[in-house]
C-alpha positions, 0 to 999 in steps of 0.5 A, spaced: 601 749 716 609 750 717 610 751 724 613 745 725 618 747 719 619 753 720 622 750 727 626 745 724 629 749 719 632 754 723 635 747 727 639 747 720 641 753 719 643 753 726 648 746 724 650 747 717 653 754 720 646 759 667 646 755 662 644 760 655 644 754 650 636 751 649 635 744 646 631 743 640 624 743 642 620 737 639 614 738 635 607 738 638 606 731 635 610 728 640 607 724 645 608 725 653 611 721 658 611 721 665 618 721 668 616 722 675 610 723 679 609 723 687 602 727 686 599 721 690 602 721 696 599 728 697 592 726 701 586 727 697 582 728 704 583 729 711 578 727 716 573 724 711 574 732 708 577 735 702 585 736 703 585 744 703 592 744 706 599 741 706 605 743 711 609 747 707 616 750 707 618 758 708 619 761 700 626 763 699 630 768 695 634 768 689 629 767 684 636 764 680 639 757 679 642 755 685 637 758 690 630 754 693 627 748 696 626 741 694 629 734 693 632 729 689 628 725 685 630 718 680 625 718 674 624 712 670 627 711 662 623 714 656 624 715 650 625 722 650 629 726 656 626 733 654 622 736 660 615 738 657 612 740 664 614 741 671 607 740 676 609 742 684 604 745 690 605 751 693 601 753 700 598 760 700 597 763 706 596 770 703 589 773 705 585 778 700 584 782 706 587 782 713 592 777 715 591 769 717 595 769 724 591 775 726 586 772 725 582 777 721 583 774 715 577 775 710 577 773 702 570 776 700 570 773 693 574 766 694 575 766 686 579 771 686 587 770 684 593 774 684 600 772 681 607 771 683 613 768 679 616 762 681 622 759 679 624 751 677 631 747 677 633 742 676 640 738 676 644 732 676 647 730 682 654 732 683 658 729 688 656 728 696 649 729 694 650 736 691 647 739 686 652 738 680 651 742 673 644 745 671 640 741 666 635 746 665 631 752 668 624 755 668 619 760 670 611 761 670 607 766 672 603 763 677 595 765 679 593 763 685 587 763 690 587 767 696 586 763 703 579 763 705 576 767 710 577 765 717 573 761 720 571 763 728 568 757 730 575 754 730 580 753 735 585 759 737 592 757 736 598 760 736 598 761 728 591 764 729 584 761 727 584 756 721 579 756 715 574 751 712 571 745 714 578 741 717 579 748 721 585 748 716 591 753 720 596 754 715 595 756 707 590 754 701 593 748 698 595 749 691 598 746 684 602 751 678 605 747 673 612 750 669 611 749 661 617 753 659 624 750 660 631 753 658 634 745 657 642 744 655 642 736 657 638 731 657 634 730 663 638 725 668 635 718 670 636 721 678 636 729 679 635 735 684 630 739 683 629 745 687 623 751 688 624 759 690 619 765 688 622 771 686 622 775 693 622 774 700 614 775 700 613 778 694 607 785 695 606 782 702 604 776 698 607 769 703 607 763 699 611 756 701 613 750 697 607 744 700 610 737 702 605 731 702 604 732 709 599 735 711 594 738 717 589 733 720 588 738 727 590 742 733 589 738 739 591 742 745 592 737 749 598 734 745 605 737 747 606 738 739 598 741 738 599 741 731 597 734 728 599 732 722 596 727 717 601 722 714 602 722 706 597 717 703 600 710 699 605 710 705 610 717 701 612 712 695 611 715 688 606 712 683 612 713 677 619 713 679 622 712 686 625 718 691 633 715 692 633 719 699 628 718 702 629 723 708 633 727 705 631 735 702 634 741 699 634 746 704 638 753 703 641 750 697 645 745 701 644 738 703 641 736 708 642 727 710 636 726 714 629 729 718 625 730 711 623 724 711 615 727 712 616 733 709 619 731 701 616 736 696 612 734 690 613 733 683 610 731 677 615 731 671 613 730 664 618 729 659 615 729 651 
């Protein structure tokens, strides 16, 4: 559900005003290790019910280093620093049919997917927080799920009727994983990584880049009627650490402050 973000990323655009050589793959053999992992904070339920839902954070162009959405991160040391995998969550609020906040959205068969390509940075952190030089890059194909069909025993909002059982108002959570990698330095204990697709709604397709807070209701009786419910194991990663942790990435510059409920979420793997 992102109209919380939506907002508070246009109050910062408002006050802001390549690499071609790889590095040598290991063999399969080689064992993996994982160099960060803030997965857990995302809540595995909501209102006793299965988590279908994050806030989320609007798709960006580019499609090129440089461009995105994310954060930084301080992974902890392994013995290799050569990304194997990459695993983030997306929010799709694409409908088979029909569209979410029109309230006629309708996914007559709920297996059914659609790809879209994404795009992963990473870099190490240059001066005052910036992205410095790029580390590696990649791209996956991802397969996504359409949102569910709506559910109109929910509550109206001013997104529309949301979906399922927890009346869900924004998009269907999802996860996607980035396995190949133009990598030229080894992976730095703290780095930035940031997140795009390759068009602004690619085919009609509106798919955003999930934080680990997530929708709980829509209570009209608040001021702000969009309940959120808090990242789970109090927003602190289960491998490495977050070194700013209210800090984000957003429209490629840094942003000091106001992100602390709405850091993305990644698991690196290095082999």
């Amino acid at each position: 559900m992102s109209k919380q973000l939506f907002t508070r990323l246009a109050s910062a655009c408002a006050l802001a005003l390549a690499c071609g050589a790889s590095m040598v793959v290991p063999s399969a053999s080689a064992s993996t290790e994982v160099a960060y992992n803030n997965l857990n904070t995302v809540p595995a339920n909501v209102n006793a019910k299965a988590n279908e839902d994050t806030y989320s954070i609007p798709y960006f162009d580019g499609f090129a280093p440089g461009t995105g959405w994310g954060g930084q991160v301080q992974t902890v040391i392994t013995n290799s620093r050569i990304l194997k995998a990459i695993t983030t969550q997306l929010d799709v609020f694409s409908c088979e049919h029909g569209e979410y906040q029109l309230e006629n959205c309708y996914t007559t068969k709920p297996t059914k997917k659609f790809s879209q390509e994404w795009f992963v940075s990473v870099y190490e952190v240059g001066a005052g927080e910036e992205p410095g030089a790029l580390v590696a890059s990649g791209t996956t194909t991802a397969k996504l799920r359409y949102r569910p069909t709506t559910n109109v025993s929910c509550p109206a909002t001013s997104e529309g009727k949301g979906f399922g059982a927890n009346c869900d108002v924004g998009g269907l959570l999802q996860q996607i994983t980035f396995k190949k990698f133009t990598q030229s330095k080894p992976l730095p204990t703290k780095a930035i990584v940031l997140l795009t697709n390759k068009c602004e709604a690619c085919a009609g397709k509106v798919v955003n880049i999930g934080t680990f807070t997530s929708f709980k209701e829509y209570n009209t009786h608040l001021a702000e009627p969009f309940v959120a419910e808090p990242p789970a194991e109090g927003g602190v990663p289960l491998v490495g650490s977050d070194p700013l942790p209210e800090s984000a990435y957003a429209f490629n510059k840094y942003e000091a402050t106001g992100w602390g409920e709405y850091q993305p979420v990644f698991k690196i793997e290095v082999k």
